[in-house]
FIROMAR-482654 format. One record per residue (C-alpha): x, y, z; residue number from 0. Coordinates in nm, 2 decimals, decimal comma, m for minus. Last residue first. Example, Ala and Ser with C-alpha at 12.3 -4.5 7.8 and 13.67 -1.06 7.14 Angstrom:
% FIROMAR-482654
      xx      yy      zz    i
    1,37   m0,11    0,71    1
    1,23   m0,45    0,78    0
This chain:
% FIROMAR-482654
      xx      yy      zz    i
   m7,21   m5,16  m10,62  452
   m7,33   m5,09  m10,25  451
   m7,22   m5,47  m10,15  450
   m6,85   m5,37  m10,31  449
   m6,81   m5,08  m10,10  448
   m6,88   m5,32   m9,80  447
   m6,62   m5,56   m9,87  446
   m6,35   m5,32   m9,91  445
   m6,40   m5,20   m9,53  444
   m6,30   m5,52   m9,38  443
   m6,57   m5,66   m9,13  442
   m6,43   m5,65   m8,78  441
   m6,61   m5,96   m8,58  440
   m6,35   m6,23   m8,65  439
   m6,07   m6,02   m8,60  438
   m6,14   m5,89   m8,29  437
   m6,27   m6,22   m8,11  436
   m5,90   m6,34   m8,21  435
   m5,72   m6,08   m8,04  434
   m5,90   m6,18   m7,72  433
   m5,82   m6,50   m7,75  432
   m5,44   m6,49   m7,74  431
   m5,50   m6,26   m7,48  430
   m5,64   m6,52   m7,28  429
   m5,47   m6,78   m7,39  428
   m5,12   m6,60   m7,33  427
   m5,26   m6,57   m6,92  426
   m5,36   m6,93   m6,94  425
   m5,00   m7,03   m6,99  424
   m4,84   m6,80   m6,75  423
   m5,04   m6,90   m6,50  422
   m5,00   m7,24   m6,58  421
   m4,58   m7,21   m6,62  420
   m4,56   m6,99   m6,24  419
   m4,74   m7,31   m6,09  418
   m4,49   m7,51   m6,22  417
   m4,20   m7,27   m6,09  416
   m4,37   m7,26   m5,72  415
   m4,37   m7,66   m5,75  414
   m4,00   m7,71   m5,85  413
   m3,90   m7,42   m5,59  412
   m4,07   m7,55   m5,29  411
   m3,91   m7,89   m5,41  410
   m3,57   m7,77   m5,38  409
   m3,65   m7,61   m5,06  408
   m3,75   m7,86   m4,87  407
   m3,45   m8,06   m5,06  406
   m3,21   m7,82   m4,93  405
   m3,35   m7,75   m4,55  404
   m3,37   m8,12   m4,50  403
   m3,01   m8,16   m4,57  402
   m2,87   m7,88   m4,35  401
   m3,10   m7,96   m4,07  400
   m2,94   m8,32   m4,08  399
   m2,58   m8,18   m4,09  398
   m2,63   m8,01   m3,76  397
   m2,44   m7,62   m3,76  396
   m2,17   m7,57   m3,52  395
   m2,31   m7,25   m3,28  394
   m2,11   m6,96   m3,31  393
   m1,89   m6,84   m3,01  392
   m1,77   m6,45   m3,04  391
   m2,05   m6,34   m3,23  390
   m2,28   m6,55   m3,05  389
   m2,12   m6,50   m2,72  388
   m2,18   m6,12   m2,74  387
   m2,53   m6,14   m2,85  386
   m2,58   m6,38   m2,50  385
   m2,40   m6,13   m2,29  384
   m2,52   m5,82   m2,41  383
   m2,62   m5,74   m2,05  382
   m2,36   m5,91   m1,88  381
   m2,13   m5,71   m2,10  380
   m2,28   m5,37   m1,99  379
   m2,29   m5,40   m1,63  378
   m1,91   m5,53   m1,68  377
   m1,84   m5,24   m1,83  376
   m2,01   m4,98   m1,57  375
   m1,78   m5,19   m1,28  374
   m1,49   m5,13   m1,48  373
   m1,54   m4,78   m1,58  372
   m1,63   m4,71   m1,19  371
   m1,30   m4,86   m1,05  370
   m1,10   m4,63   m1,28  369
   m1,27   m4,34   m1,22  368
   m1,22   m4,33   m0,77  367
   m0,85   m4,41   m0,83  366
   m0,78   m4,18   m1,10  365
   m0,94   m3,89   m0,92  364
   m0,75   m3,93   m0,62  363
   m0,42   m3,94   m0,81  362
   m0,54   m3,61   m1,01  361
   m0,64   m3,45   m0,68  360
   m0,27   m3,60   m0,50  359
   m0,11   m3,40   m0,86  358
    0,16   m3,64   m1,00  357
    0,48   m3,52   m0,96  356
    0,71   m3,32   m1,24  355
    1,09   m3,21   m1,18  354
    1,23   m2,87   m1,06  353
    1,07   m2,58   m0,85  352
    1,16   m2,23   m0,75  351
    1,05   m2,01   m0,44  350
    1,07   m1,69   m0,41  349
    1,39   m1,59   m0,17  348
    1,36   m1,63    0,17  347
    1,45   m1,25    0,35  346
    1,72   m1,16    0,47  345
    1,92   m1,31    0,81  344
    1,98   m1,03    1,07  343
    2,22   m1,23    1,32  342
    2,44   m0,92    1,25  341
    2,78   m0,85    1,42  340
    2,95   m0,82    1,09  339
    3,27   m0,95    0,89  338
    3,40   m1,24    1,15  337
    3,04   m1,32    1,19  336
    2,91   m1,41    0,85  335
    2,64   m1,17    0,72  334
    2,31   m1,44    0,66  333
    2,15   m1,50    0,32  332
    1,79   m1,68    0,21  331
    1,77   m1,92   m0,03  330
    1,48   m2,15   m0,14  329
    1,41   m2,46   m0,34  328
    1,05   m2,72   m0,42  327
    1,19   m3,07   m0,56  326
    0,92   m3,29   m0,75  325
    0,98   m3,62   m0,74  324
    1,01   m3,92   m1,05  323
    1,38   m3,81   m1,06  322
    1,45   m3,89   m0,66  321
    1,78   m3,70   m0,61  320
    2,12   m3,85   m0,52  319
    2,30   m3,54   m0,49  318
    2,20   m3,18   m0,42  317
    2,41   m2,92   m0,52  316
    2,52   m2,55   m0,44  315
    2,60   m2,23   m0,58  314
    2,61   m1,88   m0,41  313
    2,88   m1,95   m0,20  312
    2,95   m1,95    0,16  311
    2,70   m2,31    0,25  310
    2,48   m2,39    0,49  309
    2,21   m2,71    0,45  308
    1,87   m2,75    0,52  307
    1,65   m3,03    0,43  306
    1,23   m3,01    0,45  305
    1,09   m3,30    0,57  304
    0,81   m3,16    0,77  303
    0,73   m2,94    0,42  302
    0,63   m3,24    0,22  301
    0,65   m3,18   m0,12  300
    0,95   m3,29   m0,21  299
    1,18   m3,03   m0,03  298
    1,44   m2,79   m0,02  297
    1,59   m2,49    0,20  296
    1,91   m2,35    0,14  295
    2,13   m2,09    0,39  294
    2,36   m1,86    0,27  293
    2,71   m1,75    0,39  292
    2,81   m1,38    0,36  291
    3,14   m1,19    0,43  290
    3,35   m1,42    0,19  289
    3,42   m1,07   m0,08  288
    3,33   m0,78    0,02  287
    2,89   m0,68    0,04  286
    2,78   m0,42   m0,19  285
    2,77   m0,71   m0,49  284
    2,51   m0,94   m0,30  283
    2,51   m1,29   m0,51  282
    2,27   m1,43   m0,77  281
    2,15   m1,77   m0,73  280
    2,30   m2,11   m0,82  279
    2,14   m2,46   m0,78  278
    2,23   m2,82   m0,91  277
    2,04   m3,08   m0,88  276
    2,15   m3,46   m0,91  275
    2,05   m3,78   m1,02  274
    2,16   m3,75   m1,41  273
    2,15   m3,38   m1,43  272
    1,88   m3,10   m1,30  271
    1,93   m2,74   m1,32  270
    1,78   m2,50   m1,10  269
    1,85   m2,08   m1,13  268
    1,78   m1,82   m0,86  267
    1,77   m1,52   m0,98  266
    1,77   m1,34   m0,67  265
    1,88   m1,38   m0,31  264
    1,72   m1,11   m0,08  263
    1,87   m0,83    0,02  262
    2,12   m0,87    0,34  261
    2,02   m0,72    0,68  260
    2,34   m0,54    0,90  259
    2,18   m0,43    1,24  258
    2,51   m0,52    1,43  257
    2,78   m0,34    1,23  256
    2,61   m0,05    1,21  255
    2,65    0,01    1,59  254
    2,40    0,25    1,68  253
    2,36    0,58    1,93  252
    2,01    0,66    2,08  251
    1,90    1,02    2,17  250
    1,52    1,14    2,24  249
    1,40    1,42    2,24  248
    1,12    1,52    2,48  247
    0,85    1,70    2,37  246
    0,69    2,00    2,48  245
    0,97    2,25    2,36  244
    0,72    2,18    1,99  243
    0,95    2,18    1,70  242
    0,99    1,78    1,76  241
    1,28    1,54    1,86  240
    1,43    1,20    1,73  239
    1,81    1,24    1,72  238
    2,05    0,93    1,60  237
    2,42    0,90    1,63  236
    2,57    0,64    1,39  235
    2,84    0,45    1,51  234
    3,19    0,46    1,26  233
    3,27    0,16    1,08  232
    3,54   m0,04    1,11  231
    3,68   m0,28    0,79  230
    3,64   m0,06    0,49  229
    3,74   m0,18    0,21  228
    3,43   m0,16    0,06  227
    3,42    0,22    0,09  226
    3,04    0,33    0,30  225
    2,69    0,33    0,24  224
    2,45    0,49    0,42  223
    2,12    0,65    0,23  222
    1,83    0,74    0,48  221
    1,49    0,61    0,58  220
    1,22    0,70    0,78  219
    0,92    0,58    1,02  218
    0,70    0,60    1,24  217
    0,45    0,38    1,36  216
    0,10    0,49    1,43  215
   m0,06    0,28    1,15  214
    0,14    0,39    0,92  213
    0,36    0,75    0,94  212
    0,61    0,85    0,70  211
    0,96    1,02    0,65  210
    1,18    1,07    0,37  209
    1,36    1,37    0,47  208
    1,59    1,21    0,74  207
    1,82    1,54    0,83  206
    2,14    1,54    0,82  205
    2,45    1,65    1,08  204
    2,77    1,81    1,01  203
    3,05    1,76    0,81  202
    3,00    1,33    0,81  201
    3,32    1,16    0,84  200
    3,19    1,04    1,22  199
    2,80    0,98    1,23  198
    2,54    1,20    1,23  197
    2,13    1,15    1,21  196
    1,85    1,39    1,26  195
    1,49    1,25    1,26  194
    1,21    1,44    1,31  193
    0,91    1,36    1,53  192
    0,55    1,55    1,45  191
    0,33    1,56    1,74  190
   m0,04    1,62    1,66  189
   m0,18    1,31    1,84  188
   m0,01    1,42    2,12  187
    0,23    1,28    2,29  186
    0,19    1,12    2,68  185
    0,28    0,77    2,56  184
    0,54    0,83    2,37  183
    0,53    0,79    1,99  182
    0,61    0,47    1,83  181
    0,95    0,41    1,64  180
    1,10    0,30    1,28  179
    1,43    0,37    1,15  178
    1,54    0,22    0,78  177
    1,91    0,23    0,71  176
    2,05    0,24    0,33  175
    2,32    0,08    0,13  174
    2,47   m0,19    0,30  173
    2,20   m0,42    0,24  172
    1,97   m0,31    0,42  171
    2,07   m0,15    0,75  170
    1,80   m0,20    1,03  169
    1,68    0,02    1,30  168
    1,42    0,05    1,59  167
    1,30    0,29    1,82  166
    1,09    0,11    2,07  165
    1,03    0,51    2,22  164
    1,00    0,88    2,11  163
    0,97    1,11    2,40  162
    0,64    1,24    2,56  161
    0,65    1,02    2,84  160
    0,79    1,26    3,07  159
    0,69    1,63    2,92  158
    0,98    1,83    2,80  157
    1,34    1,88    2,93  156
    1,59    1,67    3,08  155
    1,84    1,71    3,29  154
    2,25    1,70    3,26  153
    2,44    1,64    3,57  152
    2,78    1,71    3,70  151
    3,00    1,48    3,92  150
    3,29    1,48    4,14  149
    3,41    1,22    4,28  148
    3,65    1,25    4,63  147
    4,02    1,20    4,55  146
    4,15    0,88    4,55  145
    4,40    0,74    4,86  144
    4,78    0,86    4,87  143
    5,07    0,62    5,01  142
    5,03    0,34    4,77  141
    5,20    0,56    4,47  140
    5,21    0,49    4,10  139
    4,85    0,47    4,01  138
    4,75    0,87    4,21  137
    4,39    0,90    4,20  136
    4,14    1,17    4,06  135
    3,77    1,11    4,07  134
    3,54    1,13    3,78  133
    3,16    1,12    3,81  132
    2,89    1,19    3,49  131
    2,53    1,24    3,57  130
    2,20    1,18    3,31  129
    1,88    1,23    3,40  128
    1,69    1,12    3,12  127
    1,53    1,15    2,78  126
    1,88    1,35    2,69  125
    2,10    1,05    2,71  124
    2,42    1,17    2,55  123
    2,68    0,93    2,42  122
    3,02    1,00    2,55  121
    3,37    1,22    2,46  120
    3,59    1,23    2,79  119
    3,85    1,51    2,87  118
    4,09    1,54    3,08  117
    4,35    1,27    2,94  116
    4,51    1,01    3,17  115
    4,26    0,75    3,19  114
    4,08    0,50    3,36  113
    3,75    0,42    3,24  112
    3,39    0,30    3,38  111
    3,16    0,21    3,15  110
    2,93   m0,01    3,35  109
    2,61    0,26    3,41  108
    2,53    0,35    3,74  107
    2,12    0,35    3,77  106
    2,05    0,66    3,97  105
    1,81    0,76    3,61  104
    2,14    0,69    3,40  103
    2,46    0,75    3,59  102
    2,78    0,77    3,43  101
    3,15    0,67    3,51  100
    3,47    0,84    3,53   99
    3,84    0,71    3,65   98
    4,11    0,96    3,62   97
    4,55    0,97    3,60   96
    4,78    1,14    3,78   95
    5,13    0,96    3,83   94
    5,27    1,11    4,12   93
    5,59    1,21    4,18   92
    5,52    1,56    4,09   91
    5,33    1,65    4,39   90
    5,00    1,74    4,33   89
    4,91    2,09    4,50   88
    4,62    2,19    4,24   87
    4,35    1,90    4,08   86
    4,40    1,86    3,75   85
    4,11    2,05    3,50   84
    3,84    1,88    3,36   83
    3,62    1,81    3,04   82
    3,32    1,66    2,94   81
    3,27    1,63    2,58   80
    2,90    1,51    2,51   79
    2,78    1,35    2,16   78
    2,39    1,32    2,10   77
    2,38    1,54    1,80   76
    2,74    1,72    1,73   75
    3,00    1,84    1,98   74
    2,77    1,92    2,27   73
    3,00    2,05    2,59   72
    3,05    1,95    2,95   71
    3,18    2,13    3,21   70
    3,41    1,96    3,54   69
    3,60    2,27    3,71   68
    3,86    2,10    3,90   67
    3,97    1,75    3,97   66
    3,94    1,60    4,33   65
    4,20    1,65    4,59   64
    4,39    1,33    4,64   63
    4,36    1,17    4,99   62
    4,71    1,14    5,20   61
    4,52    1,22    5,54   60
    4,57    1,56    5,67   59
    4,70    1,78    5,38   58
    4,51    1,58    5,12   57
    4,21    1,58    5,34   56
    4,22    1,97    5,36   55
    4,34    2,05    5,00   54
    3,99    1,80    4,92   53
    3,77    2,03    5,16   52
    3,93    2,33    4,94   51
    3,86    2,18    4,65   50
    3,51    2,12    4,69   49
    3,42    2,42    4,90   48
    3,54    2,60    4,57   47
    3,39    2,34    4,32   46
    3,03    2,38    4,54   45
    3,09    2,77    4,52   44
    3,14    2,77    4,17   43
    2,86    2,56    4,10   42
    2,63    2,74    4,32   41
    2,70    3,09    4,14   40
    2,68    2,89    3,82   39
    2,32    2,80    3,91   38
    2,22    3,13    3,98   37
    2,29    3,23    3,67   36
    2,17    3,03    3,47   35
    1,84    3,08    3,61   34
    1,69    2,83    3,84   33
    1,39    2,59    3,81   32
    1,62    2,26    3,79   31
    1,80    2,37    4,09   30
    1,64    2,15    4,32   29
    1,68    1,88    4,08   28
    2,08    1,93    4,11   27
    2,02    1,83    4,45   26
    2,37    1,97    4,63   25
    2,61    1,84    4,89   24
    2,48    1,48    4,87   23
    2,77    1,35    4,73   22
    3,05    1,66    4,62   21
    2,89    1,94    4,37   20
    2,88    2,03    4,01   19
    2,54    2,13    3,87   18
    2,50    2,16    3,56   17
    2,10    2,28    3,38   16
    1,99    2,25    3,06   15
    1,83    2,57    2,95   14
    2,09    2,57    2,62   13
    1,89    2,26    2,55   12
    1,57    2,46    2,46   11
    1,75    2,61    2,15   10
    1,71    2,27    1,97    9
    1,95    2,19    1,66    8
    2,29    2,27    1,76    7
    2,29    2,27    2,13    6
    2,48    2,56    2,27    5
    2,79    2,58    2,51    4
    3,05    2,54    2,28    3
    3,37    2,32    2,28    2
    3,63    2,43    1,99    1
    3,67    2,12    1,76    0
């Protein structure tokens, strides 16, 4: 890719400003507030005192001259090429090669790299000062010393503290990546960060679209999904910068590998034979084949006895299994390490239970109501104790009492029935009478018609 000397998405970088000079030969803050112009007039005399104090000490004491006109270039979002020329009047003996480092905020960073090539491709740190060194140094010959370093800086631009920071991402599942970071300190309230994100196989660069803001967190997430057969992938460049030339963008580059998060286990099925349980759960179909193992949680009831136990596939069981118990399972699912450099487990699954126990309030309740029945009940039969032991216990009856109770009432009945025979007597005499007094004083009618004759 042809090196260019524009930044892609923010037209504020092309204001960043290089200075290449020898240690302490030129403050590249000093020049910060210079045109462009100005400050390739000191670059190319700083590279021409450069080389020319290097032809000196080459000449005089064996010492390499340094490498030539060090520029850098943005090839996509957050990517630097730096690139170099060979220093002049190298004999042909020697084997050239380069060592280059970076400096973050006068903090030396531990990438350092031998090389032959002139060029090196590295992350870009545009929320701070960043400088890159390479020296030039003959590997094949004791007789020459390294060339002097010779560095260039990139600065930043905006107001410190207004960057993007705690930036934070994690890849679900294989199929999509989830950013989320705070404003800076010094932003506005009005500040509006966009995401741009990159990564090698991609044409150009892509914007996050599907954004939000909660509670002052931001946030956004983007498809990523790669072939399964894939066994590298590529890091993922990530830009967070706003419209405003106020803000400083920040630049962060990920490996995919290590922020891997499974989805959580589903359908997760129990079945329970003889003494033992036997649990299966639905595996992770984006993920190849033996890159995940899975962790199982179970217990009884009491959770400071819960049992854990690892296995890689997405069946399991538990043997020798109290059947009167009630067994409580989870699964959660972990990338194994020979596949990914996650230790992002997922999320528990929802729990599932097997087997019946007696509910502790039910228990509770059972032993308070049992005791009260019995004690009410034997309130109650001491109370009808007497009628109770008559039914249940009879007295045996005394053959005297018998006796005497059968002729007293034998002769009860022999007077009561003579008594009944008078009254019954009189009663007929009394009506018999009273029929008679009729007859004897109704004269027959016959007897007076023959009176009148």
């Amino acid at each position: 890719m042809k090196p260019y000397r524009k930044y892609l998405f923010n037209r504020s970088f092309q204001r960043y400003q290089v200075c290449l000079c020898e240690f302490r030969h030129c403050s590249t803050r000093g020049l910060s507030n210079r045109n462009r112009s100005e400050q390739e007039i000191c670059n190319s005399k700083m590279q021409d005192r450069t080389q020319r104090e290097g032809n000196r000490e080459f000449s005089g004491a064996n010492v390499l001259p340094p490498p030539s006109n060090l520029e850098y270039s943005f090839i996509q979002i957050c990517t630097l090429n730096w690139t170099w020329n060979a220093p002049e009047n190298v004999s042909s003996g020697c084997d050239l090669e380069y060592s280059s480092y970076i400096v973050i905020d006068e903090v030396p960073q531990d990438n350092r790299k031998w090389s032959k090539s002139r060029f090196r491709v590295t992350d870009t740190f545009l929320n701070e000062e960043m400088r890159f060194k390479v020296r030039s140094e003959c590997k094949n010959a004791n007789t020459s010393e390294p060339s002097q370093w010779v560095e260039a800086s990139l600065l930043p631009e905006g107001i410190p503290g207004t960057a993007a920071v705690d930036l934070s991402c994690v890849w679900h599942n294989l199929e999509y990546m989830v950013c989320t970071w705070r404003p800076g300190r010094n932003a506005s309230d009005e500040t509006n960060y966009v995401l741009f994100y990159w990564f090698d196989g991609l044409k150009k660069h892509k914007k996050c679209s599907n954004s939000s803001v909660h509670q002052g967190v931001f946030g956004c997430v983007f498809n990523l999904s790669f072939p399964k057969v894939t066994n590298t992938y590529p890091a993922i460049r990530i830009l967070i910068k706003d419209e405003s030339e106020e803000i400083r963008p920040l630049c962060a580059s990920k490996n995919p590998t290590t922020l891997v998060k499974p989805a959580t286990p589903r359908q997760v099925t129990l079945a329970k034979m003889n003494d033992e349980i036997y649990v299966e759960w639905s595996g992770s179909e984006p993920f190849p084949e033996n890159c995940l193992f899975y962790e199982v949680e179970y217990h009884n009831g009491d959770m400071d006895n819960a049992q854990l136990i690892k296995v890689e596939s997405n069946y399991t069981s538990i043997p020798s299994v109290d059947p009167n118990s009630k067994y409580i399972f989870k699964v959660r699912a972990k990338p194994k390490p020979e596949c990914y450099s996650s230790n992002l487990y997922s999320d528990w699954s929802e729990e599932e239970s097997i087997g019946e126990k007696m509910d502790s309030t039910f228990s509770f309740a059972l032993i308070v109501t049992i005791p009260l029945i019995v004690a009410v009940s034997t309130i109650i039969l001491l109370v009808y104790l007497k009628r109770l032991k008559v039914l249940i216990l009879p007295p045996i009856p005394d053959p005297r009492e018998i006796l005497k109770r059968m002729f007293g009432e034998q002769n009860e009945d022999s007077r009561s029935c003579a008594k009944d025979d008078l009254v019954n007597a009189y009663d007929r005499l009394i009506k018999e009478e009273e029929i008679h007094s009729l007859i004897l004083t109704e004269p027959p009618e016959c007897t007076n018609s023959e009176t009148e004759n």
